[in-house]
PDB file as gemmi writes it, atoms N, CA and C in Angstrom:
CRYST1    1.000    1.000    1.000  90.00  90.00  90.00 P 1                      
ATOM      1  N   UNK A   1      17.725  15.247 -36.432  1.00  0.00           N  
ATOM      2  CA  UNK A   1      17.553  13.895 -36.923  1.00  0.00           C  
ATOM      3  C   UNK A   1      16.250  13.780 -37.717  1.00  0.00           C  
ATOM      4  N   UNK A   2      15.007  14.338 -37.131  1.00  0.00           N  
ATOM      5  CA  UNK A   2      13.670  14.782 -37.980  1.00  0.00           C  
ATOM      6  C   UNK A   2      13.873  15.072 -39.207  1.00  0.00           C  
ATOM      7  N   UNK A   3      14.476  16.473 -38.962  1.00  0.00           N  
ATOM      8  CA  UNK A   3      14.952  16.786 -40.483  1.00  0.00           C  
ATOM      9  C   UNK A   3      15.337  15.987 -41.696  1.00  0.00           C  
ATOM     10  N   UNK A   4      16.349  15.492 -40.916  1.00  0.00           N  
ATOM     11  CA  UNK A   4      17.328  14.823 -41.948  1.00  0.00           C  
ATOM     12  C   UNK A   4      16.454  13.711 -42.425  1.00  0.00           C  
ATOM     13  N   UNK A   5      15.639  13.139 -41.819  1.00  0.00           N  
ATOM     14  CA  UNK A   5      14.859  11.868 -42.279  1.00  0.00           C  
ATOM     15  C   UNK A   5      13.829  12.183 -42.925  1.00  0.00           C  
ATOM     16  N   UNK A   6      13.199  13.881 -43.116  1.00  0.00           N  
ATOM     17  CA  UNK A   6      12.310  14.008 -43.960  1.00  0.00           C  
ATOM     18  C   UNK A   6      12.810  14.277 -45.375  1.00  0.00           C  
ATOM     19  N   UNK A   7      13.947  14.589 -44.838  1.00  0.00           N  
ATOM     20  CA  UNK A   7      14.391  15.059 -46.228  1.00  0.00           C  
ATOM     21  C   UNK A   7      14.930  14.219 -47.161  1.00  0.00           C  
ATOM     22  N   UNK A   8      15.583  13.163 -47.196  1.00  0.00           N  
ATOM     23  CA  UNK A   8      15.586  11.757 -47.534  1.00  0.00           C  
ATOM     24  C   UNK A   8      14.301  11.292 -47.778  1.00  0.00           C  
ATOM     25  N   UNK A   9      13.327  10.869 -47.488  1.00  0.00           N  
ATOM     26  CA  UNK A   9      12.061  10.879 -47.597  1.00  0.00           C  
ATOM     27  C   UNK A   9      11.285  11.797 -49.098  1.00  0.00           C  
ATOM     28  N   UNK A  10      11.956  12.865 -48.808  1.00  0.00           N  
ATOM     29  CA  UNK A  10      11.270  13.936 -49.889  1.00  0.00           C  
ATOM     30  C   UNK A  10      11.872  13.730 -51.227  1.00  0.00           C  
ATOM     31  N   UNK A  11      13.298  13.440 -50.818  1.00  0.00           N  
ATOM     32  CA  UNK A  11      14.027  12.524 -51.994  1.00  0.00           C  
ATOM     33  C   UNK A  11      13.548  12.189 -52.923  1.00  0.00           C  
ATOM     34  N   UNK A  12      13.683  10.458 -51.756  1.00  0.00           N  
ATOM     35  CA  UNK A  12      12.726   9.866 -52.463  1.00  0.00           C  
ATOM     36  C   UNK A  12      11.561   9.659 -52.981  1.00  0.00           C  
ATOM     37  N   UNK A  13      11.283  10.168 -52.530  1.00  0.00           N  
ATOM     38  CA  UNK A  13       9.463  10.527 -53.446  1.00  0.00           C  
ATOM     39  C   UNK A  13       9.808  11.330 -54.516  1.00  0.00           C  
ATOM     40  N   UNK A  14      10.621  12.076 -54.825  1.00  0.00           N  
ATOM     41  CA  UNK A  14      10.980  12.880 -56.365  1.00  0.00           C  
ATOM     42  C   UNK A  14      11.532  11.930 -57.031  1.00  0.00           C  
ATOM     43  N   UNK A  15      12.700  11.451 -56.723  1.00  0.00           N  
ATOM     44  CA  UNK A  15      13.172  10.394 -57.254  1.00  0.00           C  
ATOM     45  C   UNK A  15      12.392   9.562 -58.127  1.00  0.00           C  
ATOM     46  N   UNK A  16      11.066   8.837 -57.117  1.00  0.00           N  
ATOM     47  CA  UNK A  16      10.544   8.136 -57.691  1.00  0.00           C  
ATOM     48  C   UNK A  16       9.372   8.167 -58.824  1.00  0.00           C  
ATOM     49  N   UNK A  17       9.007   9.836 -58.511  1.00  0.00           N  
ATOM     50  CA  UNK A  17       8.175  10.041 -59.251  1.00  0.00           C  
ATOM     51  C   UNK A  17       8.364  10.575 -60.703  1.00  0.00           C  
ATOM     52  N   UNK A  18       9.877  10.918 -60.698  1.00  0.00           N  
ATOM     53  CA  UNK A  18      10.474  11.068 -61.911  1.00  0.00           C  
ATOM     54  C   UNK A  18      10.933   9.778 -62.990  1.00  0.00           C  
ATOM     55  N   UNK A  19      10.939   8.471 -61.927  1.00  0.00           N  
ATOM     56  CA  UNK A  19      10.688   7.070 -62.841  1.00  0.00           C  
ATOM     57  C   UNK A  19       9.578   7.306 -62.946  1.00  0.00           C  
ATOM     58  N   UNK A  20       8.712   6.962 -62.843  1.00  0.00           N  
ATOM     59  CA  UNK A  20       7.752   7.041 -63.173  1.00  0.00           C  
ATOM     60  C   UNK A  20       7.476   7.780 -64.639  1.00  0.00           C  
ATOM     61  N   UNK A  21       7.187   9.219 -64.687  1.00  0.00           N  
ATOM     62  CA  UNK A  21       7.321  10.098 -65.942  1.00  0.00           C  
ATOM     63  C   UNK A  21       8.654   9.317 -66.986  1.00  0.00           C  
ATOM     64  N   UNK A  22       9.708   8.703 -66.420  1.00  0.00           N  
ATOM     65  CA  UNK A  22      10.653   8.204 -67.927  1.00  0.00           C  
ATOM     66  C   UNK A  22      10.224   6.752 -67.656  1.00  0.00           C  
ATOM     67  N   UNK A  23       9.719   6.172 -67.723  1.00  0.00           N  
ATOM     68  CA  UNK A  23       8.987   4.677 -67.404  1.00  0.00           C  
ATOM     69  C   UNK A  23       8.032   4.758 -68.829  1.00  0.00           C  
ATOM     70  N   UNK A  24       7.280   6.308 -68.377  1.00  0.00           N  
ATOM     71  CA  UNK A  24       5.751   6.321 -69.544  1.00  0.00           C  
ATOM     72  C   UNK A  24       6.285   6.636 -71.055  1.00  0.00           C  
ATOM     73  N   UNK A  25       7.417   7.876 -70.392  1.00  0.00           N  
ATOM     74  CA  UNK A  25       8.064   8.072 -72.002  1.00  0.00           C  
ATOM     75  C   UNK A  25       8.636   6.973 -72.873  1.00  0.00           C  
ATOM     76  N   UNK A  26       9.426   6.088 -71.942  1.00  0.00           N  
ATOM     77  CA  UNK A  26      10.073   5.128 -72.655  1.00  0.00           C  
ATOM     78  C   UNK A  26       8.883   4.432 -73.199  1.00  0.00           C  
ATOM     79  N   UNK A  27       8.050   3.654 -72.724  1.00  0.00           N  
ATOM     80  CA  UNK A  27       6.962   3.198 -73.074  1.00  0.00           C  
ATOM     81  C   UNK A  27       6.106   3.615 -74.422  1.00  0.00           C  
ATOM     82  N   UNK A  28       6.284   4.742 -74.447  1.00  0.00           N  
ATOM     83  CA  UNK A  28       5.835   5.538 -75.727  1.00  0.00           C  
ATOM     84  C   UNK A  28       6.701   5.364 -77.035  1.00  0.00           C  
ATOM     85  N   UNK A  29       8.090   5.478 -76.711  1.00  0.00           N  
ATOM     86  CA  UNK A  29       9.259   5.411 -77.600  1.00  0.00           C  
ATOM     87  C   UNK A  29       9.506   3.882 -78.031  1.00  0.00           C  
ATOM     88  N   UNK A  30       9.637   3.933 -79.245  1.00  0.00           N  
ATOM     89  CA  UNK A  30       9.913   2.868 -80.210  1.00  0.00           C  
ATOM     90  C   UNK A  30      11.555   2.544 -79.814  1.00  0.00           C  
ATOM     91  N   UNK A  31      12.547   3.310 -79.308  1.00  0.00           N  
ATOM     92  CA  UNK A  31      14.257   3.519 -78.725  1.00  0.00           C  
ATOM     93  C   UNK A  31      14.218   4.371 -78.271  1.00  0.00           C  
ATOM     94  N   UNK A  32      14.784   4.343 -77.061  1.00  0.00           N  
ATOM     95  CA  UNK A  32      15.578   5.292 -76.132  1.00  0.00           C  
ATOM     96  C   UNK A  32      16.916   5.359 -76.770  1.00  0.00           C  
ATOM     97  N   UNK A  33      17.625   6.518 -76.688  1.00  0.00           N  
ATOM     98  CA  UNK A  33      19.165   6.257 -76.765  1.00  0.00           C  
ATOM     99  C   UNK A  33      19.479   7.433 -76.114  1.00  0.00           C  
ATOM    100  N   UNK A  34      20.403   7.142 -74.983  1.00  0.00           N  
ATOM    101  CA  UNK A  34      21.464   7.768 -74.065  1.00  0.00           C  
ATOM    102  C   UNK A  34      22.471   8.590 -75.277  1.00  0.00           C  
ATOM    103  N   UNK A  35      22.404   9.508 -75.039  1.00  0.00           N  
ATOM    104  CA  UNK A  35      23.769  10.098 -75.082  1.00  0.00           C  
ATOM    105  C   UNK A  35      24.836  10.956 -74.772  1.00  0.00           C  
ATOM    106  N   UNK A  36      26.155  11.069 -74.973  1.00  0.00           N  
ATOM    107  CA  UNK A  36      27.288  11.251 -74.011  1.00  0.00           C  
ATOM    108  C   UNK A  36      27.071  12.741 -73.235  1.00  0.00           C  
ATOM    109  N   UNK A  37      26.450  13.825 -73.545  1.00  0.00           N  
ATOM    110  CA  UNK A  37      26.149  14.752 -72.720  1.00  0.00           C  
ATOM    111  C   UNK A  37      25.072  14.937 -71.661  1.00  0.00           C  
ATOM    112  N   UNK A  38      24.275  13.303 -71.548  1.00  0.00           N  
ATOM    113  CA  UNK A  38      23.522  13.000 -69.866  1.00  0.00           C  
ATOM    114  C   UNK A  38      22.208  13.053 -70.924  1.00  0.00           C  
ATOM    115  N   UNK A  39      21.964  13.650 -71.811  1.00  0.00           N  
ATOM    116  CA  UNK A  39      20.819  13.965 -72.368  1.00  0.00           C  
ATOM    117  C   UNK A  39      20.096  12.658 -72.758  1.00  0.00           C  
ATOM    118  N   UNK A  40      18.479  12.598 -73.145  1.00  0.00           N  
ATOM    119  CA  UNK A  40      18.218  11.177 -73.833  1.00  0.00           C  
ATOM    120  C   UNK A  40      17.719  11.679 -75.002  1.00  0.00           C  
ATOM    121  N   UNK A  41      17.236  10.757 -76.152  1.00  0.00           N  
ATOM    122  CA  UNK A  41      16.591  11.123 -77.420  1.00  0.00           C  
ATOM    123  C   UNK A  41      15.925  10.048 -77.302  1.00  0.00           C  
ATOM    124  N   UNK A  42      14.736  10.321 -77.603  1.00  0.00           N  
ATOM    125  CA  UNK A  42      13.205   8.948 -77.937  1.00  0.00           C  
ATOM    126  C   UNK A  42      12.801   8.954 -78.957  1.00  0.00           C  
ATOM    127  N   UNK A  43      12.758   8.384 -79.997  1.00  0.00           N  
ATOM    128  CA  UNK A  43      12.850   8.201 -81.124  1.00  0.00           C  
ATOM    129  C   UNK A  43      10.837   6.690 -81.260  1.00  0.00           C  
ATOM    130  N   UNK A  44      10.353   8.060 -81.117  1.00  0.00           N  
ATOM    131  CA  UNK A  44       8.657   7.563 -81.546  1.00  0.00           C  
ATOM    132  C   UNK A  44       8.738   6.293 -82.687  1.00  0.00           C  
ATOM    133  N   UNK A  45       7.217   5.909 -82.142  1.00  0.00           N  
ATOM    134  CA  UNK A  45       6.892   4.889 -83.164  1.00  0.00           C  
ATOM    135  C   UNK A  45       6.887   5.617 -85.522  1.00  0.00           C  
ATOM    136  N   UNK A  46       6.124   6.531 -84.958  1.00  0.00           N  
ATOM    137  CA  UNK A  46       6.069   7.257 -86.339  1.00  0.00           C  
ATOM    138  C   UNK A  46       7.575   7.624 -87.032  1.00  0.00           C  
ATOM    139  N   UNK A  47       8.396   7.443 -86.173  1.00  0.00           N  
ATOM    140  CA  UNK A  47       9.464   7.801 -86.393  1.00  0.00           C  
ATOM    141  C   UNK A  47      10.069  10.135 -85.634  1.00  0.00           C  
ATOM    142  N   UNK A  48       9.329  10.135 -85.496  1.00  0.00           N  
ATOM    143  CA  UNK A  48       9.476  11.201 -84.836  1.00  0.00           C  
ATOM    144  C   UNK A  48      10.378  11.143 -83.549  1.00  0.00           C  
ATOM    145  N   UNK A  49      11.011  12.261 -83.526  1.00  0.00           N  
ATOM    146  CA  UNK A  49      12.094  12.174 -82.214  1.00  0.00           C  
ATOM    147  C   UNK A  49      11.725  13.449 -81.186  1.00  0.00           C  
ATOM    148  N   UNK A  50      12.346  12.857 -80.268  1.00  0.00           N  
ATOM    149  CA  UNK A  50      12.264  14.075 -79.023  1.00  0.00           C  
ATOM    150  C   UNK A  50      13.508  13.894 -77.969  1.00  0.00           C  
ATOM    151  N   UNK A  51      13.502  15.448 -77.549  1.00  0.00           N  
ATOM    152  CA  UNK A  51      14.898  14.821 -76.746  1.00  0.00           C  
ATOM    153  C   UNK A  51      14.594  15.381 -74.732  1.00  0.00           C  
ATOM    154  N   UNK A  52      15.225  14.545 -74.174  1.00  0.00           N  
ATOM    155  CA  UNK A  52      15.424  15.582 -72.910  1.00  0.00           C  
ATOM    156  C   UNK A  52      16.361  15.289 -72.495  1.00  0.00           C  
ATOM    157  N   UNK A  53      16.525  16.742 -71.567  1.00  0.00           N  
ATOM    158  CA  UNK A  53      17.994  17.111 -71.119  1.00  0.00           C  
ATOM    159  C   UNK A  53      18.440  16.260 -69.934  1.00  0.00           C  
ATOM    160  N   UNK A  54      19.404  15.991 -69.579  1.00  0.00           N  
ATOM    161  CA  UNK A  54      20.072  15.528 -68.558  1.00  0.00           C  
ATOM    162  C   UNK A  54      19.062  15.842 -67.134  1.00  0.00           C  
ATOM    163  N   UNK A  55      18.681  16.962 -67.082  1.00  0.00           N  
ATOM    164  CA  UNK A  55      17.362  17.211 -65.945  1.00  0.00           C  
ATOM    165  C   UNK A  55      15.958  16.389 -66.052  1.00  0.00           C  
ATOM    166  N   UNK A  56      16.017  16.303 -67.260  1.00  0.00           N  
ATOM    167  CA  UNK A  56      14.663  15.210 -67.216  1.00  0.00           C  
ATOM    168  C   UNK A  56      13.573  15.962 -67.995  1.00  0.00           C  
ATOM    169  N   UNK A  57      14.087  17.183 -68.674  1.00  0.00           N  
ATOM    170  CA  UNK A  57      12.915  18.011 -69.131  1.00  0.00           C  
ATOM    171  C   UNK A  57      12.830  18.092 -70.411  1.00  0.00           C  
ATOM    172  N   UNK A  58      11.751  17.853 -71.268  1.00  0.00           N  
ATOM    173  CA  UNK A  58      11.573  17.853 -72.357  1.00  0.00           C  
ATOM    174  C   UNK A  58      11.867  19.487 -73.160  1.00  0.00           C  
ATOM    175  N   UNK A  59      13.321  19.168 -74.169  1.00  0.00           N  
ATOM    176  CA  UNK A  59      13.527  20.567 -74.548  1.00  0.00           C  
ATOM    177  C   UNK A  59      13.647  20.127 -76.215  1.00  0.00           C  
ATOM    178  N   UNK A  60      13.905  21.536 -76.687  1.00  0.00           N  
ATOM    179  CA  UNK A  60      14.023  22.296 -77.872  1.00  0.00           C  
ATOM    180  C   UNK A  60      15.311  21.190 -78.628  1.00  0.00           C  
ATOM    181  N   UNK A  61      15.280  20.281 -79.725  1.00  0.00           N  
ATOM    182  CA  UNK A  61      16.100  20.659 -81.201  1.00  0.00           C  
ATOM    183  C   UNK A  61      16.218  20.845 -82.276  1.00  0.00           C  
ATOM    184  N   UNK A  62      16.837  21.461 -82.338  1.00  0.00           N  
ATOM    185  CA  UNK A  62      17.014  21.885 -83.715  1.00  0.00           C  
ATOM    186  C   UNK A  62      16.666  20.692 -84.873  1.00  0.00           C  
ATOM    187  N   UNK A  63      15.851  20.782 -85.919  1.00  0.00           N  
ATOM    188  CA  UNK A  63      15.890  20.114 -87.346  1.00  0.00           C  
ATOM    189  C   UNK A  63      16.984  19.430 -87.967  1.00  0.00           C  
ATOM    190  N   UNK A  64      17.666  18.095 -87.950  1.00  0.00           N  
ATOM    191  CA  UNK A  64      18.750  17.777 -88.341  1.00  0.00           C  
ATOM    192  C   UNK A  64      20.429  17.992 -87.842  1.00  0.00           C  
ATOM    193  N   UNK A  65      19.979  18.541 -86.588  1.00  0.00           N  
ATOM    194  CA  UNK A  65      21.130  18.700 -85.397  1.00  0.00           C  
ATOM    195  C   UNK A  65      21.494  17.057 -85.229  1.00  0.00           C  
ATOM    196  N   UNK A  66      23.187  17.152 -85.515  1.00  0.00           N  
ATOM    197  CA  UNK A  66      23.253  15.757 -85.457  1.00  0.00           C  
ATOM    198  C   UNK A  66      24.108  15.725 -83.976  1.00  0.00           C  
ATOM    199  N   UNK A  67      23.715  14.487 -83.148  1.00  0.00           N  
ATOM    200  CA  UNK A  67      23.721  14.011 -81.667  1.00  0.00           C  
ATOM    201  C   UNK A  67      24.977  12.656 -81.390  1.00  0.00           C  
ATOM    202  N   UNK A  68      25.214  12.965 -80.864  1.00  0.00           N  
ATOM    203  CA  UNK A  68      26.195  11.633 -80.538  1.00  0.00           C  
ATOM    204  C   UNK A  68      25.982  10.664 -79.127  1.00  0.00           C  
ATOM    205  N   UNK A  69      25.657   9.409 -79.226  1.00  0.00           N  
ATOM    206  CA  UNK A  69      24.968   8.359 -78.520  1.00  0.00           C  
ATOM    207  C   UNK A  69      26.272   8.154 -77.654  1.00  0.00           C  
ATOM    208  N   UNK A  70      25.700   7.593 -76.457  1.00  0.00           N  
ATOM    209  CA  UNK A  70      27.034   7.417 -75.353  1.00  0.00           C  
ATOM    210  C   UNK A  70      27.891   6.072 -76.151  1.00  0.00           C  
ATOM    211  N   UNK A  71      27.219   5.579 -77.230  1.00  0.00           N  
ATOM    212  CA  UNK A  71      28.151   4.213 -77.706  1.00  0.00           C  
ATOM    213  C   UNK A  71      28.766   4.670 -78.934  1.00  0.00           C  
ATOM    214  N   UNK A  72      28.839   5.790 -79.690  1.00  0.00           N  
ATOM    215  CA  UNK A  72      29.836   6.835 -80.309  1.00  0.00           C  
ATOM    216  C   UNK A  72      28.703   6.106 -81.660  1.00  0.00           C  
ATOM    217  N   UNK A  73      27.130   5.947 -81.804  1.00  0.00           N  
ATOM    218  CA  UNK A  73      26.867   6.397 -82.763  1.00  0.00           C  
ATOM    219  C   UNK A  73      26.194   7.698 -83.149  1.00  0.00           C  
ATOM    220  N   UNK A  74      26.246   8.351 -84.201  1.00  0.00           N  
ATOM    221  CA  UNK A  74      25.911   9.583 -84.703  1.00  0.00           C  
ATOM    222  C   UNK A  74      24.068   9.576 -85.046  1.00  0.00           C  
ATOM    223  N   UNK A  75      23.201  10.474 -84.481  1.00  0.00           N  
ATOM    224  CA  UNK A  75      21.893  10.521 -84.750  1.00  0.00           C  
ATOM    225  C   UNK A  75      21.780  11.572 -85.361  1.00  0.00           C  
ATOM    226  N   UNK A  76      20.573  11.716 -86.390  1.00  0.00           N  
ATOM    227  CA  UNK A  76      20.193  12.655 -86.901  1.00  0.00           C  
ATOM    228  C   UNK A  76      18.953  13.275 -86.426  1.00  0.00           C  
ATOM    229  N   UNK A  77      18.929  14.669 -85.900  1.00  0.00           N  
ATOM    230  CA  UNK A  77      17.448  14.847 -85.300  1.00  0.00           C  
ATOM    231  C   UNK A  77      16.032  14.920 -86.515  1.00  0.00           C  
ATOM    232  N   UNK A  78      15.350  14.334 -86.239  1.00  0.00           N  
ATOM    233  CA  UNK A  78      14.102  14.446 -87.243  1.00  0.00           C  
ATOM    234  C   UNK A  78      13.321  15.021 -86.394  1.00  0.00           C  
ATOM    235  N   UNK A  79      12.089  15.777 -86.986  1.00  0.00           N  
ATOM    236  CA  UNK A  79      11.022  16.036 -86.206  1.00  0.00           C  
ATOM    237  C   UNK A  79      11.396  16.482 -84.876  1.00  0.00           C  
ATOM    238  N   UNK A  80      10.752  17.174 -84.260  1.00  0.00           N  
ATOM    239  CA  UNK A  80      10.900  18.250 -82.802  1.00  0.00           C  
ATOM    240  C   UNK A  80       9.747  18.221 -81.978  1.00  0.00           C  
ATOM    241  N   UNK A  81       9.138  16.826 -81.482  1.00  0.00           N  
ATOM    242  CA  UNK A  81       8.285  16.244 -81.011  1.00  0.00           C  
ATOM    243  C   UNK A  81       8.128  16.856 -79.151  1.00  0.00           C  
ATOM    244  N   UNK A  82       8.390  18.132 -79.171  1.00  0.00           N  
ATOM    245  CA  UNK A  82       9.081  18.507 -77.306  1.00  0.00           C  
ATOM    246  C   UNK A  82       8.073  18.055 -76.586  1.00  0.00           C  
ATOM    247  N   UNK A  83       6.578  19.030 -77.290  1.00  0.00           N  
ATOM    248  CA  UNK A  83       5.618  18.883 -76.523  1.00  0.00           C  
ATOM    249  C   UNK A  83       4.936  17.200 -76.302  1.00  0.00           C  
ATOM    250  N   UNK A  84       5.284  16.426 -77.334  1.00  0.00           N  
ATOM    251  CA  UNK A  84       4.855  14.865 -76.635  1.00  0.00           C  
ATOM    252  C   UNK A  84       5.279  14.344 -75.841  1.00  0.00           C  
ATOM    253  N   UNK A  85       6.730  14.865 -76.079  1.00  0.00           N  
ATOM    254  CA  UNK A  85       7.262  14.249 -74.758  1.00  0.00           C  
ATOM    255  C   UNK A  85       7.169  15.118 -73.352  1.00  0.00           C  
ATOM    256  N   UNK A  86       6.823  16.301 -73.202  1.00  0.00           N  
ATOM    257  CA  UNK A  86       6.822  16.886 -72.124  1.00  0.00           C  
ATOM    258  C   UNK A  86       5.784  16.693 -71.588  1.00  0.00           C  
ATOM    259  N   UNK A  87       4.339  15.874 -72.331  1.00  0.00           N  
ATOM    260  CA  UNK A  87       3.216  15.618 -72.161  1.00  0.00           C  
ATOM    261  C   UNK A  87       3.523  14.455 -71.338  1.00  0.00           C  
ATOM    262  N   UNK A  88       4.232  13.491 -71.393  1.00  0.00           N  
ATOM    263  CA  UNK A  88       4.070  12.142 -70.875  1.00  0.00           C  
ATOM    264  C   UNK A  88       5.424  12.097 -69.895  1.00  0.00           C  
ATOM    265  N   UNK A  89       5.968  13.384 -70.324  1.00  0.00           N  
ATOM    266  CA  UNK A  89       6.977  13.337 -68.547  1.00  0.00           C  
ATOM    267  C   UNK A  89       6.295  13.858 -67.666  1.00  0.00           C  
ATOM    268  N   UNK A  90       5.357  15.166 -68.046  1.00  0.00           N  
ATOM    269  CA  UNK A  90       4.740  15.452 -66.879  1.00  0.00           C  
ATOM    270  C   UNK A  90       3.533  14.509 -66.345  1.00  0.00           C  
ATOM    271  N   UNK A  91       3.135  13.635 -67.297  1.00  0.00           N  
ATOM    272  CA  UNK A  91       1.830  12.617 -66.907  1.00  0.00           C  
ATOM    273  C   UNK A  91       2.200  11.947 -65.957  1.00  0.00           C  
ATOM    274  N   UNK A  92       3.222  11.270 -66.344  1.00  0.00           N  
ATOM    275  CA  UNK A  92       4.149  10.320 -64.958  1.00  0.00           C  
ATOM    276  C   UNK A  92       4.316  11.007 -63.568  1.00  0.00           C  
ATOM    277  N   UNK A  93       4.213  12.901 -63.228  1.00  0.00           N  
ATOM    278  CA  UNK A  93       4.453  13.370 -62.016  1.00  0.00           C  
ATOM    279  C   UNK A  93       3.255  13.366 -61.479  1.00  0.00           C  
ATOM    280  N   UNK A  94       2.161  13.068 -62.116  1.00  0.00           N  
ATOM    281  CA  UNK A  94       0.769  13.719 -61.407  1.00  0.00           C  
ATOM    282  C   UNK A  94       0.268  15.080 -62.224  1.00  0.00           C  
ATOM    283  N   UNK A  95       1.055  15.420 -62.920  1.00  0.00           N  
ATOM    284  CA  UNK A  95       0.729  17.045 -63.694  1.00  0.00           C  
ATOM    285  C   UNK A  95       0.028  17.447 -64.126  1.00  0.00           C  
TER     286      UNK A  95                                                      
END                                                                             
């Protein structure tokens, strides 16, 4: 029963500390947009974009890789902004 209640516990504390890190990103981002493969794209004030994966981790795209939004519109990737955003997901963990 210990167990089980720490571990729920440990959960939640990841859980929450991972709002946190997409709380700051969003905050940073001029639009968020969801799209249909779990992934997000943040689309900066400068206009610069960044994307992360369905895990929450700031990754790699490609230059003009075009993306499809969970509401079936089409994005164009600009700019490959990873490291800003991996900067302010990990800020949000304590990192």
């Amino acid at each position: 029963m210990l167990k089980e209640m720490l571990v729920v516990v440990a959960l939640s504390v990841i859980a929450t500390t991972s709002a946190f890190a997409s709380d700051e990103a969003r905050a940073a981002a001029r639009e968020v947009i969801e799209l249909k493969d779990g992934s997000t794209v943040y689309i900066f004030k400068d206009g610069k974009m960044a994307m992360e994966d369905k895990y929450g981790r700031a990754t790699r795209m490609k230059k003009e890789t075009v993306m499809e939004a969970k509401d079936g519109r089409k994005i164009i990737m600009h700019g490959d902004e990873v490291m800003r955003l991996d900067s302010l997901l990990r800020h949000g963990n304590g990192s």
